[in-house]
C-alpha positions as CSV (number, residue, x, y, z in Angstrom):
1,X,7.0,-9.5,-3.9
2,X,8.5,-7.8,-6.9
3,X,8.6,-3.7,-7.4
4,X,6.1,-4.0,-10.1
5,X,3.7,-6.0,-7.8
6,X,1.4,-4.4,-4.9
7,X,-1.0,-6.0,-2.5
8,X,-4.6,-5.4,-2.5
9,X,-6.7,-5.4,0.3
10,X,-10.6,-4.6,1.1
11,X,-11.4,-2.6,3.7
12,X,-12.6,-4.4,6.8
13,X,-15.9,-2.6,6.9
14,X,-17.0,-4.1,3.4
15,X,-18.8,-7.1,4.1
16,X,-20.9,-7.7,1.1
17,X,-19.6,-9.6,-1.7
18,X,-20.7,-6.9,-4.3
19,X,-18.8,-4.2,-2.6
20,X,-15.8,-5.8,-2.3
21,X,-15.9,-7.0,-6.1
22,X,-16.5,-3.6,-7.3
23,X,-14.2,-2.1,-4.9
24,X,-11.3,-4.1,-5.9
25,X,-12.2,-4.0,-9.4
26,X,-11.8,0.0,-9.3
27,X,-8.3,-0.9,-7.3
28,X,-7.3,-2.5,-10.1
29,X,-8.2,-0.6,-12.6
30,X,-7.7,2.5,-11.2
31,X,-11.0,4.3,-12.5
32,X,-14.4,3.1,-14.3
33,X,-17.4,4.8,-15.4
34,X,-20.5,2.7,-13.8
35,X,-21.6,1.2,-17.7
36,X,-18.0,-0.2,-17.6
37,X,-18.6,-1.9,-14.2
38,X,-21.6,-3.1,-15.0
39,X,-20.0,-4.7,-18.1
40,X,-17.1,-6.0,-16.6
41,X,-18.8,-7.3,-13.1
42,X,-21.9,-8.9,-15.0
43,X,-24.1,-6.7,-11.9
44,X,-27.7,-5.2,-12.7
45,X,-27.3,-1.5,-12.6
46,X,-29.5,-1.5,-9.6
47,X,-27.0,-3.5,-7.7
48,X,-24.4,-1.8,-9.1
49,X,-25.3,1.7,-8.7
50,X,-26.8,1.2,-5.1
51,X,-23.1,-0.7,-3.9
52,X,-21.4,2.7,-5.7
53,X,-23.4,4.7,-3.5
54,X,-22.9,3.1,-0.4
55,X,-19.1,2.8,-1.1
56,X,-19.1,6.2,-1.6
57,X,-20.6,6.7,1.2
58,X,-18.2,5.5,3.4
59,X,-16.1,7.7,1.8
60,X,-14.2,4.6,0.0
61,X,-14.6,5.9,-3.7
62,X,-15.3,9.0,-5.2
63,X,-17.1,10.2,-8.1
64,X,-14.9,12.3,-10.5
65,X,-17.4,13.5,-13.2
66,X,-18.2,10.0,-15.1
67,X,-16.0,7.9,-13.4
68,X,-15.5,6.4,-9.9
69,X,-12.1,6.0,-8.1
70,X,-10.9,4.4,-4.8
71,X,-9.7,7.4,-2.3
């Protein structure tokens, strides 16, 4: 594995395939506001906003004003 290259992983305790989509997607890129997710994933906002919260709530991501980020 080059420098430039890193491994992503998920988090054992994610067992849904729409948290572990949306949690490596803000791995990857870094930080998203919840419209770009939803644009980017293809997810109804429902889906999307209830697998932010629960992320979050396992105090996986964080929500930084408009955005969400990985902790």
């Amino acid at each position: 594995m080059s420098t430039g290259e890193h491994q992503l992983a998920v988090p054992d305790q994610l067992t849904s395939p729409q948290a572990k989509l949306v949690y490596l997607s803000l791995l990857v890129t870094g930080e998203a506001k919840a419209a770009d997710l939803e644009q980017l994933l293809g997810l109804p906002k429902l889906t999307l906003f209830a697998v932010l919260e629960s992320l979050a709530a396992q105090d996986l991501i964080q929500r930084t004003g408009e955005c969400y980020v990985c902790q």
